[in-house]
ZATIDO-628610 format. One line per 2 residues: number of its first residue (from 1); their letters; for each residue x, y, z of N, C-alpha, C, O. Coordinates in steps of 0.001 Angstrom, whole numbers, m for minus. Layout:
! ZATIDO-628610
NUM) A) X Y Z X Y Z X Y Z X Y Z; ...
! end
This chain:
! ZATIDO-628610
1) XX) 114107 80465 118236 112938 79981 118985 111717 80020 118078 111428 81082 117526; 110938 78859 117881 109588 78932 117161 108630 79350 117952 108553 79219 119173
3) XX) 107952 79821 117277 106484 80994 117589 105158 80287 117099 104878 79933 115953; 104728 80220 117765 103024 79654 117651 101764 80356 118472 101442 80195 119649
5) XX) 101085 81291 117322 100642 82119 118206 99051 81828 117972 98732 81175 116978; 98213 82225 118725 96479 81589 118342 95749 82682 118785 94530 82644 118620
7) XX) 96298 83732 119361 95224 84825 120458 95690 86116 119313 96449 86256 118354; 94563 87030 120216 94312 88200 118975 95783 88929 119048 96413 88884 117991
9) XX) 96400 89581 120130 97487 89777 120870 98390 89618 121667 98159 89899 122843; 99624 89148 121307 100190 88458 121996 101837 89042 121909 102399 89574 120952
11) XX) 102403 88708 123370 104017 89331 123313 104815 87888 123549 104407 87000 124298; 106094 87833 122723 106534 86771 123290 108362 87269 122911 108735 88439 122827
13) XX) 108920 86508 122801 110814 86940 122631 111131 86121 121787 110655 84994 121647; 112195 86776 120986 112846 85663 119876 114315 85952 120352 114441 86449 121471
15) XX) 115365 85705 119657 116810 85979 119852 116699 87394 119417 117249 88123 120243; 116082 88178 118217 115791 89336 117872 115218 90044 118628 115321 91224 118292
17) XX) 114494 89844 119748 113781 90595 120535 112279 90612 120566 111865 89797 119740; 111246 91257 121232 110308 90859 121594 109631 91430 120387 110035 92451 119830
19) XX) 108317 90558 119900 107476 90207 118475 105885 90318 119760 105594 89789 120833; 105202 91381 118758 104024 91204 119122 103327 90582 117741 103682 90627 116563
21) XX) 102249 90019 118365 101355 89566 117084 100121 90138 117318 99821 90403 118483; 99285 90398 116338 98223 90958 116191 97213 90472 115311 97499 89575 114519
23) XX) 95927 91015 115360 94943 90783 114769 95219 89885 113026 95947 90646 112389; 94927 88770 112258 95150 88444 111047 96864 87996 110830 97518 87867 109795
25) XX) 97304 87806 112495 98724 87063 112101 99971 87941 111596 101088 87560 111245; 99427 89246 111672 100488 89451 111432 101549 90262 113152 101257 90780 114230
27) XX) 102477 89978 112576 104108 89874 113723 104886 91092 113400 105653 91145 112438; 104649 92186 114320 105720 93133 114868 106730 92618 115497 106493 91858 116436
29) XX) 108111 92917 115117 109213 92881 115890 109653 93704 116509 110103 94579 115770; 109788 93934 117606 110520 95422 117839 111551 95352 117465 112232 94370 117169
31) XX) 111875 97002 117438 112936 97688 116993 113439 97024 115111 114408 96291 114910; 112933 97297 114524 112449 96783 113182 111172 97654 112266 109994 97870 112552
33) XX) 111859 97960 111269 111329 98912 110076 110150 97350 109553 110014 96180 109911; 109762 97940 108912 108234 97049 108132 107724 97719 106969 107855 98941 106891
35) XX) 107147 97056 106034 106122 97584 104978 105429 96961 104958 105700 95897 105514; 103852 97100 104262 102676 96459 104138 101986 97283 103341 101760 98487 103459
37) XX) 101542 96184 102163 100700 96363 100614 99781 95995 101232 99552 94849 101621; 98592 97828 101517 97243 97384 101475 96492 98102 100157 96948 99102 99604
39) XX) 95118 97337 99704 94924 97493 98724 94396 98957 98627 94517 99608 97589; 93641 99581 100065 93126 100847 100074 93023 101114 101213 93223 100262 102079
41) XX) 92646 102516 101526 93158 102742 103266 91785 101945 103788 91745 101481 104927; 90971 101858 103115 89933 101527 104080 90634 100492 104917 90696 100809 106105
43) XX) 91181 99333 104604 92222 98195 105163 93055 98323 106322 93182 97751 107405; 93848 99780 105384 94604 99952 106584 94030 100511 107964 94584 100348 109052
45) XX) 92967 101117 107774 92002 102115 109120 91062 100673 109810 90548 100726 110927; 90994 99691 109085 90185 98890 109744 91386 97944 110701 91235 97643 111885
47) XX) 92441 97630 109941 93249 96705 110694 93594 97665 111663 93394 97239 112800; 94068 98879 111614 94932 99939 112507 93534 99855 113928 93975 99512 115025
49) XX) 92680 100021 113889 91541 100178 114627 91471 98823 115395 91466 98760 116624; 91421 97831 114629 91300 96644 115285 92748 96057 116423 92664 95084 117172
51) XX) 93885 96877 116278 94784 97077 116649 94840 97684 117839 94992 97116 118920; 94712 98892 117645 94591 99741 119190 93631 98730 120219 93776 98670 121440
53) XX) 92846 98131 119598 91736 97584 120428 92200 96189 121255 91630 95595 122170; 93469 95908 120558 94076 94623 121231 95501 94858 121721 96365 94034 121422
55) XX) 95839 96066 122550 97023 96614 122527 97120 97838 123785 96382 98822 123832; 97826 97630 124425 97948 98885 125544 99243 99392 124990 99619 100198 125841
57) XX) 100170 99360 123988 101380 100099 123345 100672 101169 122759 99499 101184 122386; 101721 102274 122712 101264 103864 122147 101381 103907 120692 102480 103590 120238
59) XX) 100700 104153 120088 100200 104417 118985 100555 105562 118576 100489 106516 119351; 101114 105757 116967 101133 106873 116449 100765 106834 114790 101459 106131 114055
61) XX) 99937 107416 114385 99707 107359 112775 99625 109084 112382 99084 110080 112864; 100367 108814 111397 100350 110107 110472 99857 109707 109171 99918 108693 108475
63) XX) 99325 110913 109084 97808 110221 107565 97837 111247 106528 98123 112335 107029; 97666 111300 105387 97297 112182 104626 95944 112733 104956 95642 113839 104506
65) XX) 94879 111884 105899 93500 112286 106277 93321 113436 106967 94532 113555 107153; 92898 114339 107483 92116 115191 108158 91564 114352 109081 90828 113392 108852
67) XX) 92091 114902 110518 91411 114324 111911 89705 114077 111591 89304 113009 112054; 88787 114796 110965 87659 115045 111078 87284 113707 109846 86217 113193 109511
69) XX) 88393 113530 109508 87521 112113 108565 88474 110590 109006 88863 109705 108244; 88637 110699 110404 89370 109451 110695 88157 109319 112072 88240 108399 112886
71) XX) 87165 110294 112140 86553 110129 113362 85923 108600 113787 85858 107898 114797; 85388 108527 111967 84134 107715 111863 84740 106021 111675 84024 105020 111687
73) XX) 86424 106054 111484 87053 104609 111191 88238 104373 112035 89094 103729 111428; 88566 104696 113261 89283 104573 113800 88633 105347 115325 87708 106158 115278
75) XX) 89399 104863 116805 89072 105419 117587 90560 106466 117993 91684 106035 118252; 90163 107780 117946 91187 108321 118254 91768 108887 119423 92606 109706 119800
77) XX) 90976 108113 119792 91136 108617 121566 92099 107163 122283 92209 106988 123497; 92713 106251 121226 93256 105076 121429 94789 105703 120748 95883 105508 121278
79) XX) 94622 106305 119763 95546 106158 118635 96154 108083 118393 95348 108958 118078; 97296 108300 118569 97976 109540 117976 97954 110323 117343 99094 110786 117346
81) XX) 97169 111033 116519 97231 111074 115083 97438 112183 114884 97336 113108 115690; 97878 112241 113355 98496 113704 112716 98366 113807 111283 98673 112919 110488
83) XX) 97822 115115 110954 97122 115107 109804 98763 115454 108898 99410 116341 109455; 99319 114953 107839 100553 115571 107190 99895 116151 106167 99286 115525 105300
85) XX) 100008 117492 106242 99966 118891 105283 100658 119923 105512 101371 120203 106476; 100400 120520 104517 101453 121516 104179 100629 123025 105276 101305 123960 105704
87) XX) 98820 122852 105553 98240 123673 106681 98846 123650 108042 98998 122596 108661; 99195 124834 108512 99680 124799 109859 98424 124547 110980 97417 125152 110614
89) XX) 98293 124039 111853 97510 124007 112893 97866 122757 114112 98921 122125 114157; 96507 122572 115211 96907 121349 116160 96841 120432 115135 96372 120403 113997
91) XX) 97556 119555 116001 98058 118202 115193 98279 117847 113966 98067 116772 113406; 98693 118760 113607 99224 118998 111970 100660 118447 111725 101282 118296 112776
93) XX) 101236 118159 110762 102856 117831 110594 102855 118004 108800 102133 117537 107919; 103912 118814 108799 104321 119281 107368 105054 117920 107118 105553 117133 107924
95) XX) 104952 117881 105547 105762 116289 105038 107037 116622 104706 107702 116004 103874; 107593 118038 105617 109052 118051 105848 109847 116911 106362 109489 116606 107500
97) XX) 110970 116063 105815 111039 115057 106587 112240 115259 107805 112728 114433 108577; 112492 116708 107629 113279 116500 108953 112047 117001 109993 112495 116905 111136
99) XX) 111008 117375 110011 110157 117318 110850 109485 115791 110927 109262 115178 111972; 109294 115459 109960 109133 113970 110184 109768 112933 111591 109386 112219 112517
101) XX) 110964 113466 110948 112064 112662 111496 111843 112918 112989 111381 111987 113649; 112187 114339 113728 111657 114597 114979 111126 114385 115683 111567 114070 116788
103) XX) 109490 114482 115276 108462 113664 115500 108769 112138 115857 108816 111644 116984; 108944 111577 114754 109609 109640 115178 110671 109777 116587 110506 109249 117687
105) XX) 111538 110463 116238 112557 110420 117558 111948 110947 118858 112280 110411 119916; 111238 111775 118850 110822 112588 120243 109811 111296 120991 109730 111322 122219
107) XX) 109103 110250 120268 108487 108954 120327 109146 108075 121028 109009 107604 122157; 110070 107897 119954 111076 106549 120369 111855 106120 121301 112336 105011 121534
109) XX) 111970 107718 122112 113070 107812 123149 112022 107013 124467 112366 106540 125551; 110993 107091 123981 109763 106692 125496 109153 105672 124830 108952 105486 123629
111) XX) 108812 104854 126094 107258 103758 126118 108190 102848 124978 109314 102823 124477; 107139 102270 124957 107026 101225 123402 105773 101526 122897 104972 102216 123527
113) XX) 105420 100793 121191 104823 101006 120989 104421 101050 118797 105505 100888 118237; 103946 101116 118363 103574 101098 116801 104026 102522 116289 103446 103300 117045
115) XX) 104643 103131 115540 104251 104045 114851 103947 103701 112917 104403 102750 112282; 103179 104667 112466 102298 104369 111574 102679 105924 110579 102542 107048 111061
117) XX) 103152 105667 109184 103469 106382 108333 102696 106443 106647 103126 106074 105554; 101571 106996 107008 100935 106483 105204 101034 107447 104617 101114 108479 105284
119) XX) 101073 107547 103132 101797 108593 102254 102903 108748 101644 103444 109847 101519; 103274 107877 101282 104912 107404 100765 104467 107727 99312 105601 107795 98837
121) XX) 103846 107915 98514 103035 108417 96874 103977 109601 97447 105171 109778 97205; 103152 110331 98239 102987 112159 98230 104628 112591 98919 105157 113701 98965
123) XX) 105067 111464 99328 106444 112195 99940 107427 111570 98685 108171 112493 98350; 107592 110867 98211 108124 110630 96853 108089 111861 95956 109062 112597 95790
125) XX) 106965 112020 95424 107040 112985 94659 107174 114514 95039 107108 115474 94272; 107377 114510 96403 107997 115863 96831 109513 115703 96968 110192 116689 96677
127) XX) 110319 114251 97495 111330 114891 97927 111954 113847 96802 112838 114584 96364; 112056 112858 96192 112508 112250 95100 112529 110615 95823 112066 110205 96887
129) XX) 113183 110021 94866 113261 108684 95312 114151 108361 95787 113960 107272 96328; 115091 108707 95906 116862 109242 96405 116901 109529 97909 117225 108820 98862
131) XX) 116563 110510 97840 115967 111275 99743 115586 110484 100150 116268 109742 100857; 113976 110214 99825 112957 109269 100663 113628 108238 100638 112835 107771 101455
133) XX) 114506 107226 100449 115037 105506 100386 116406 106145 101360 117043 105233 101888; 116912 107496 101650 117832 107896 102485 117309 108024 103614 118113 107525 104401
135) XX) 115910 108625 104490 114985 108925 105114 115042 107530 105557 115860 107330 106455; 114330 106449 105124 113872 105340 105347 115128 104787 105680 114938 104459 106852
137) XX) 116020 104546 105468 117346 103796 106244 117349 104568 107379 117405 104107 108519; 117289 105784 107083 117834 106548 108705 116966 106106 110066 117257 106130 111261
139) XX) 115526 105609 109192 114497 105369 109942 114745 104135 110376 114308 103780 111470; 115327 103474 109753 115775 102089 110202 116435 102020 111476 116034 101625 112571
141) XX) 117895 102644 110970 119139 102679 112389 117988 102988 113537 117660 102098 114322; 117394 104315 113586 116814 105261 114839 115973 103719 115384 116262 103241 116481
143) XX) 114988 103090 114523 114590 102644 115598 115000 100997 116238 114289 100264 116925; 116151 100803 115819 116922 99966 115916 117263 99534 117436 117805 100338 118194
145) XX) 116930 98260 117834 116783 98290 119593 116398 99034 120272 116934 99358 121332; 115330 99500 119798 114307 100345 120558 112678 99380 121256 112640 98152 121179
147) XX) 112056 99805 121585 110671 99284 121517 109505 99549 121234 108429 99374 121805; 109879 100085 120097 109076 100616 118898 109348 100008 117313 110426 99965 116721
149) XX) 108195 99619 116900 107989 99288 115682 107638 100317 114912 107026 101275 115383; 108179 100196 112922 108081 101199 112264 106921 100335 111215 107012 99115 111085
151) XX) 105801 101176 110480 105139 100024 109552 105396 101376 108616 105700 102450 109136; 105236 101205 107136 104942 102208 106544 104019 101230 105280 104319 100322 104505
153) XX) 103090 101809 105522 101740 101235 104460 102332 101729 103007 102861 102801 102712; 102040 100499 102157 102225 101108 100526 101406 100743 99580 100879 99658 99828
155) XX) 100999 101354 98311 100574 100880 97316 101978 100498 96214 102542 101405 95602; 102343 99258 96109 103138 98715 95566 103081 99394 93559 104007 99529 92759
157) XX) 101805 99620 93428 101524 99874 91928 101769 101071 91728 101938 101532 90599; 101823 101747 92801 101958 103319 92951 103462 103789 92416 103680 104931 92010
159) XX) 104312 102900 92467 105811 102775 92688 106548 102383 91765 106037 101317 91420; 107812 102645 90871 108988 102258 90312 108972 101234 90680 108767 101148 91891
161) XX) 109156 99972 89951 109172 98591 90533 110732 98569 90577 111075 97473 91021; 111921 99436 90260 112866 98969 91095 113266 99956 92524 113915 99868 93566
163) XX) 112634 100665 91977 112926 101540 94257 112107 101016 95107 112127 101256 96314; 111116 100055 94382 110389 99245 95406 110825 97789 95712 110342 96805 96272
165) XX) 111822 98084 95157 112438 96428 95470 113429 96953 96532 113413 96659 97727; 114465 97940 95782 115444 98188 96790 114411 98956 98237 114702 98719 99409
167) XX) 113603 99574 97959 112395 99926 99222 112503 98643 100790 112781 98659 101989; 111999 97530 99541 111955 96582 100272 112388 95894 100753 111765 95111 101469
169) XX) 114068 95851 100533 115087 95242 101585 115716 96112 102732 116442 95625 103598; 115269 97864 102642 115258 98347 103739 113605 98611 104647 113312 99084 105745
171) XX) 112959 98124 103703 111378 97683 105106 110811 96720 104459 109961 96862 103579; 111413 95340 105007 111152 93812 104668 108920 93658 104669 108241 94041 105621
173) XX) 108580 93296 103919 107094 93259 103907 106513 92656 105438 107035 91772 106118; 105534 93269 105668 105395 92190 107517 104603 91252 107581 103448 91403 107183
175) XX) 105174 89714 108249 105185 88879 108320 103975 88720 108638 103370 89284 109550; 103440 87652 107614 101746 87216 107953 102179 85592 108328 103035 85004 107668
177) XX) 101528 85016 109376 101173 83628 110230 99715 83400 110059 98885 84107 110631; 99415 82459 109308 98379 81796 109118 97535 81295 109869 97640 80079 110030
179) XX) 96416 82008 110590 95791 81911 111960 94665 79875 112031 93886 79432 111187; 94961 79457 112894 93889 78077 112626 92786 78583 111897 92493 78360 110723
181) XX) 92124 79394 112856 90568 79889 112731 90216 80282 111041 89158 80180 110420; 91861 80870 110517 91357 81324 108780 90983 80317 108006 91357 79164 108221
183) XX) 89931 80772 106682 89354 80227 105856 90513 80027 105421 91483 80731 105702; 90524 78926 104603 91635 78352 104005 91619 79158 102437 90525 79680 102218
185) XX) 92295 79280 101701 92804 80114 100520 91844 78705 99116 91843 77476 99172; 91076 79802 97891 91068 78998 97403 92125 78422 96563 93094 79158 96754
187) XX) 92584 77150 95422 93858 76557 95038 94365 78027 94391 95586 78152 94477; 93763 79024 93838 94106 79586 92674 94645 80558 93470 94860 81502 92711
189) XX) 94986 80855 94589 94881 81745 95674 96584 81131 96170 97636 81765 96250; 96309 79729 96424 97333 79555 97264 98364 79191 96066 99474 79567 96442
191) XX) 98434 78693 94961 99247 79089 93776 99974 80315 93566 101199 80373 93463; 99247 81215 93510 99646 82711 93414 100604 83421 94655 101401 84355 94569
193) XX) 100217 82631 95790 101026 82671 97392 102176 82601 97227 103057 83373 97606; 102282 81178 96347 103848 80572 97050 104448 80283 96028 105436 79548 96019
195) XX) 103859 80904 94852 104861 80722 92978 105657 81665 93177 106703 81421 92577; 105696 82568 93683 107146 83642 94197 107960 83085 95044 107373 82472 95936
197) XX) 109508 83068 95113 110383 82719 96896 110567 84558 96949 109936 85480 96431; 111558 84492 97700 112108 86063 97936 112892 86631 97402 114059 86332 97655
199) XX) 112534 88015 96140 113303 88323 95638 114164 88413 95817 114238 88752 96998; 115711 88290 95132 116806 88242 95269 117357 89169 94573 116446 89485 93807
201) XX) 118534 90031 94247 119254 90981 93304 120101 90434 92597 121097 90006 93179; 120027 90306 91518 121400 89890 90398 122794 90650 90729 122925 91370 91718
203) XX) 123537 90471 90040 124760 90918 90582 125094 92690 90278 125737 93441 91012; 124383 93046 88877 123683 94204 88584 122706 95095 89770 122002 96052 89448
205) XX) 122762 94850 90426 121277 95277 91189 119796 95369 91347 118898 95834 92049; 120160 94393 89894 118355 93863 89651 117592 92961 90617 118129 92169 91391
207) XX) 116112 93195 90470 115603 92406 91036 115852 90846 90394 116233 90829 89224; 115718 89906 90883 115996 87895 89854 114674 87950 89321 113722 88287 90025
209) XX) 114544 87602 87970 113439 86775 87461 112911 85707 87530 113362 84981 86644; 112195 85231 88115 111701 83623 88600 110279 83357 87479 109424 84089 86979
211) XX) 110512 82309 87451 109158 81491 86470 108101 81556 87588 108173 81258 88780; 106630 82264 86481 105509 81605 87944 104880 80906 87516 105197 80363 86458
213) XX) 103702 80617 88168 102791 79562 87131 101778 80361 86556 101292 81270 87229; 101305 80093 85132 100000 80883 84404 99045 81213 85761 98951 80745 86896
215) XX) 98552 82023 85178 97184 81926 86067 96015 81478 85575 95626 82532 85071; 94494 80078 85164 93865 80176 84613 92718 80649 84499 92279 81228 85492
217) XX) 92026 80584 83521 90910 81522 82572 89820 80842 83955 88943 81547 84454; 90059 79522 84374 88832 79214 85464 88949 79422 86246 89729 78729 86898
219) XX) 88081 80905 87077 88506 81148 88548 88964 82611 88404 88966 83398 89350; 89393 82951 87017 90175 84041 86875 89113 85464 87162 88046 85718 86603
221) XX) 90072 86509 88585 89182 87832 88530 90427 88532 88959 91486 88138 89448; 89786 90115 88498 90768 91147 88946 91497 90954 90343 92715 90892 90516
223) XX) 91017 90914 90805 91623 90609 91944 92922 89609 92164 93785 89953 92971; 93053 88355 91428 93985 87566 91498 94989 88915 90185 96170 89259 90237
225) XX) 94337 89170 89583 95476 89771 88214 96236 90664 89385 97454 90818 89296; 95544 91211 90413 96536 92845 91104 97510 91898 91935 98659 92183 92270
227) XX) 96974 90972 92144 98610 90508 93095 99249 89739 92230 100348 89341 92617; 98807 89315 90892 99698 88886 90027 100509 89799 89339 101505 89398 88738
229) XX) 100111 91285 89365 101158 92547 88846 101948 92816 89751 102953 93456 89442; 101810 92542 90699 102445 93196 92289 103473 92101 92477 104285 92462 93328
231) XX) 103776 90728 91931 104479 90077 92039 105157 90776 90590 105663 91887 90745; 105188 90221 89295 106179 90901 88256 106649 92274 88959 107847 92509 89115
233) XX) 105798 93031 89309 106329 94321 89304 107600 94435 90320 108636 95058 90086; 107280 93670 91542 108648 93166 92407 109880 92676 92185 110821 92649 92979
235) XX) 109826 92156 90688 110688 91223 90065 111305 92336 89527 112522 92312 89344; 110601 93377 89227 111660 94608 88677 110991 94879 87113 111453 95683 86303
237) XX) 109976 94141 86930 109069 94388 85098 108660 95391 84905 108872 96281 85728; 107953 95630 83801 107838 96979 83710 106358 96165 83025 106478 95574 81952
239) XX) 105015 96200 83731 104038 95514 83139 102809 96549 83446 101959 96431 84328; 102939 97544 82527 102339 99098 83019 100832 98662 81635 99700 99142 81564
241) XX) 101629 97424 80606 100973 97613 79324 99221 96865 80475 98181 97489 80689; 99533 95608 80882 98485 94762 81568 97527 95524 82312 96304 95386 82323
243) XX) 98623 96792 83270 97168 97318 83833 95932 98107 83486 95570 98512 84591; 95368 98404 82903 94091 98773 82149 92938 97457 82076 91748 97624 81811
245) XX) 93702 95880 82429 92736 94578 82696 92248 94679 83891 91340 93894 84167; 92748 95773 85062 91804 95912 86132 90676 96783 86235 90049 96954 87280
247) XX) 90422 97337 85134 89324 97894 84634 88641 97559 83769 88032 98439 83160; 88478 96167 83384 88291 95285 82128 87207 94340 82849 87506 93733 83878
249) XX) 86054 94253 82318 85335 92493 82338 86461 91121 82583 87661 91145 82309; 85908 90284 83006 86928 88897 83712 87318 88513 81750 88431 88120 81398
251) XX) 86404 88692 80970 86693 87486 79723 88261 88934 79199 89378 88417 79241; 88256 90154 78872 88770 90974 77959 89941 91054 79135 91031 91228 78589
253) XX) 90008 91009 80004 91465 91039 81451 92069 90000 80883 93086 90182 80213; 91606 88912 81041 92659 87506 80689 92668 87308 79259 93243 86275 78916
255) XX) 92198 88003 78348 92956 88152 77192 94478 89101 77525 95621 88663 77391; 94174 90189 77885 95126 91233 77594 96323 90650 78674 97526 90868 78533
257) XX) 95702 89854 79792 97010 88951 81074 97483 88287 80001 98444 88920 79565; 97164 86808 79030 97663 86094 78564 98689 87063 77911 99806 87087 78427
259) XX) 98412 87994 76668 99156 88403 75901 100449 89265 77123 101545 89450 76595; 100366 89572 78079 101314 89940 78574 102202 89115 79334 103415 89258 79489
261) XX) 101197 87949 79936 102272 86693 80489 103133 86138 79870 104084 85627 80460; 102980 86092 78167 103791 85761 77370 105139 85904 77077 106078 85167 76780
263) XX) 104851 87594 77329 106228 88236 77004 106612 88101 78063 107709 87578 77870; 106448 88238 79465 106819 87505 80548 108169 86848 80499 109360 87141 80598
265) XX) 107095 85423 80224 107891 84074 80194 108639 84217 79332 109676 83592 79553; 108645 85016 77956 109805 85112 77058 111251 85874 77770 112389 85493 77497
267) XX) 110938 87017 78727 112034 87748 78947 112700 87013 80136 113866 87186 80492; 111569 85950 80851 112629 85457 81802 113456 84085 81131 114483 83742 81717
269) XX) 113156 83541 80289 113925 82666 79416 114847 83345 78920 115764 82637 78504; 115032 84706 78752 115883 85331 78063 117482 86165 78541 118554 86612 78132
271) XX) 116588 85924 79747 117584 86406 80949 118453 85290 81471 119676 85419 81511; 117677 83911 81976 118794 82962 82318 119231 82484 80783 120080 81600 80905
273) XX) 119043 82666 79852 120098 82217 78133 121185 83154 78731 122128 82681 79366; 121002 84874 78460 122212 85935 78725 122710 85285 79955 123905 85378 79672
275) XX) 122704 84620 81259 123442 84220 82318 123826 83090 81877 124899 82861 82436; 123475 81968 80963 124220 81117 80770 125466 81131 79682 126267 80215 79492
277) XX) 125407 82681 78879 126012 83134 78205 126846 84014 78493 127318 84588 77511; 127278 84401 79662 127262 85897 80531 128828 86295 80028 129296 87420 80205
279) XX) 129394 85447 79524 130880 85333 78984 130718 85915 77922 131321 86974 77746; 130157 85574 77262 130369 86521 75730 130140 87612 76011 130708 88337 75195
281) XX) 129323 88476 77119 128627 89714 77193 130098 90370 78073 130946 89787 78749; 129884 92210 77605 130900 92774 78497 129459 93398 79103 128392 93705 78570
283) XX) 130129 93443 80939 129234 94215 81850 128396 95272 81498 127329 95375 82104; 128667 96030 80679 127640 97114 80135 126516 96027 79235 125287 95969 79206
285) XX) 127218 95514 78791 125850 94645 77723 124778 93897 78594 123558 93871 78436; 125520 93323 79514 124723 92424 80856 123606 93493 81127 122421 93670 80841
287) XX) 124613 94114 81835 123652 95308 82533 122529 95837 81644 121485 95788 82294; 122259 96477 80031 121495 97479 79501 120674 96121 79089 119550 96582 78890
289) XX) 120605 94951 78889 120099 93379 78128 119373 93546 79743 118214 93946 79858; 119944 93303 80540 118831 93046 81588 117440 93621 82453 116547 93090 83114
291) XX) 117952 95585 81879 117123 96905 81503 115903 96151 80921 114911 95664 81464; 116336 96223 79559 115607 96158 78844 114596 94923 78665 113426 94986 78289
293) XX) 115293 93846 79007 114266 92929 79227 112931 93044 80358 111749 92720 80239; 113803 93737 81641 112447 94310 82619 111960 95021 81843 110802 94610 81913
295) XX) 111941 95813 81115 111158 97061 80187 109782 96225 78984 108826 96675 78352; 110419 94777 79178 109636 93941 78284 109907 94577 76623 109053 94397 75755
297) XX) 110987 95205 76387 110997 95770 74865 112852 95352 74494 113953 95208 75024; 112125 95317 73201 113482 94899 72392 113798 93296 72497 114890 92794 72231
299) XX) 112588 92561 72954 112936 90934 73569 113532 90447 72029 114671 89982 72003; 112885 90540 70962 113436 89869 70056 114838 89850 69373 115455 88855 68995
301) XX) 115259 91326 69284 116552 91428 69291 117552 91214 70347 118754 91449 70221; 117084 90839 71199 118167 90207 72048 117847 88862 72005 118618 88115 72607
303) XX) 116622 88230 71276 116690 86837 71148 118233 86466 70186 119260 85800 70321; 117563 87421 69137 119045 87344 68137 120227 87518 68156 121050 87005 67398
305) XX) 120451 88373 69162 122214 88786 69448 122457 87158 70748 123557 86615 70644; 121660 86657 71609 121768 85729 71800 122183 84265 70936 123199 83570 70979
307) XX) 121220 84175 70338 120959 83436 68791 122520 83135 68288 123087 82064 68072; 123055 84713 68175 124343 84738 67322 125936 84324 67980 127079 84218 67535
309) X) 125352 84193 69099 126793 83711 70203 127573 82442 69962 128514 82146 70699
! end
């Protein structure tokens, strides 16, 4: 069934089950895990706010914040909240995740409704990347035909660009619908949109390398460069050298972008040669050639062992 939605909030049914939409287009499904790249919480506390405000579903957010500094950006007398620390007190929750977990279930069994998980940095580096991507499936099944939605906010840069790929086929990014009323994107904007399709996994477990288009020097600001890293980095790259251009003047960024788009475009040329070659290679060679090309190192010597086939 197609969906055409125009109001701030809205419920309607698919074959999947009932999809709310909200403020800026974007579409909750129930019973369905989610992720969403915001650039800083301020984003997320403004959309989350603007949310409760178009919504009689129960609300739950757990924050790395302190109740006493969510007073002033959110209404909490709309919205759940729970400070995750390691301090015991009211409305506190340790980033134990089988207390985690509890919490979500003791929810889910009632009402419908959003729950809200930010802090995926700080629970990573407590429980590994292993656990947490085990956590997050479990989180999946639980709320699975339920009527409750799961979002978990991320900083994509924050992250291993390959546990954030595999991340992201167990909490698919959430679906943005392009409202009439929005300003339309400028070209350099809507280029950058739709030069990605949806990552795919090689037969390795890599993320696919896709060609994008340059980005140019006219028009060019930090801002287009962070969702232009946030795309490579999805692809599975390792483009750690580029970021220091988001702290750079517009002219010294798109020097240091060009010199890195380069190698880019070299390693994804280099990758479909090894697939059109994939015969000469034994599976270990596939596999450590395709490492290393996300790593952006060693491109030339594998130009040559290519070269030599």
């Amino acid at each position: 069934m197609d969906i055409i939605i125009h109001s701030l909030s809205t419920v309607t049914h698919t074959n999947g089950g009932p999809v709310v939409t909200v403020g800026e287009g974007l579409v909750l499904v129930k019973g369905h895990l989610f992720s969403k790249e915001f650039e800083h919480d301020a984003l997320l506390l403004e959309w989350l706010d603007r949310y409760s405000h178009s919504t009689d579903e129960h609300l739950v957010y757990v924050s790395r914040m302190p109740h006493r500094r969510l007073l002033n950006q959110i209404d909490v007398t709309k919205i759940e909240t729970y400070w995750m620390t390691h301090r015991a007190g009211q409305a506190h929750i340790s980033p134990d995740l089988d207390h985690l977990h509890a919490l979500i279930q003791s929810r889910i069994n009632h009402h419908h409704g959003l729950i809200v998980i930010e802090g995926l940095e700080w629970l990573v580096s407590l429980h590994g990347e292993t656990t947490l991507l085990n956590f997050i499936r479990t989180l999946r099944d639980d709320v699975h035909r339920t009527q409750w939605s799961l979002l978990l906010p991320v900083d994509a840069l924050a992250f291993n660009s390959i546990w954030l790929a595999r991340f992201k086929r167990e909490a698919p990014e959430l679906v943005t619908q392009t409202m009439p009323s929005e300003p339309t994107s400028s070209p350099i904007e809507e280029v950058l949109e739709v030069s990605i399709p949806q990552v795919e996994a090689t037969e390795e477990g890599l993320p696919q390398l896709v060609m994008l288009n340059r980005l140019p020097s006219n028009g060019f600001t930090r801002s287009l460069l962070r969702k232009r890293i946030l795309q490579w980095r999805r692809m599975g790259l390792d483009v750690s050298e580029v970021e220091p251009a988001l702290h750079m003047d517009d002219d010294d960024a798109f020097s240091l972008y060009s010199k890195v788009e380069q190698k880019v475009r070299i390693a994804v040329e280099l990758e479909r040669a090894i697939e059109h070659h994939k015969s000469a290679f034994t599976a270990s060679e596939l596999t450590t050639s395709k490492f290393r090309i996300r790593q952006l190192t060693g491109l030339e010597e594998i130009r040559t062992m290519i070269e030599s086939i």
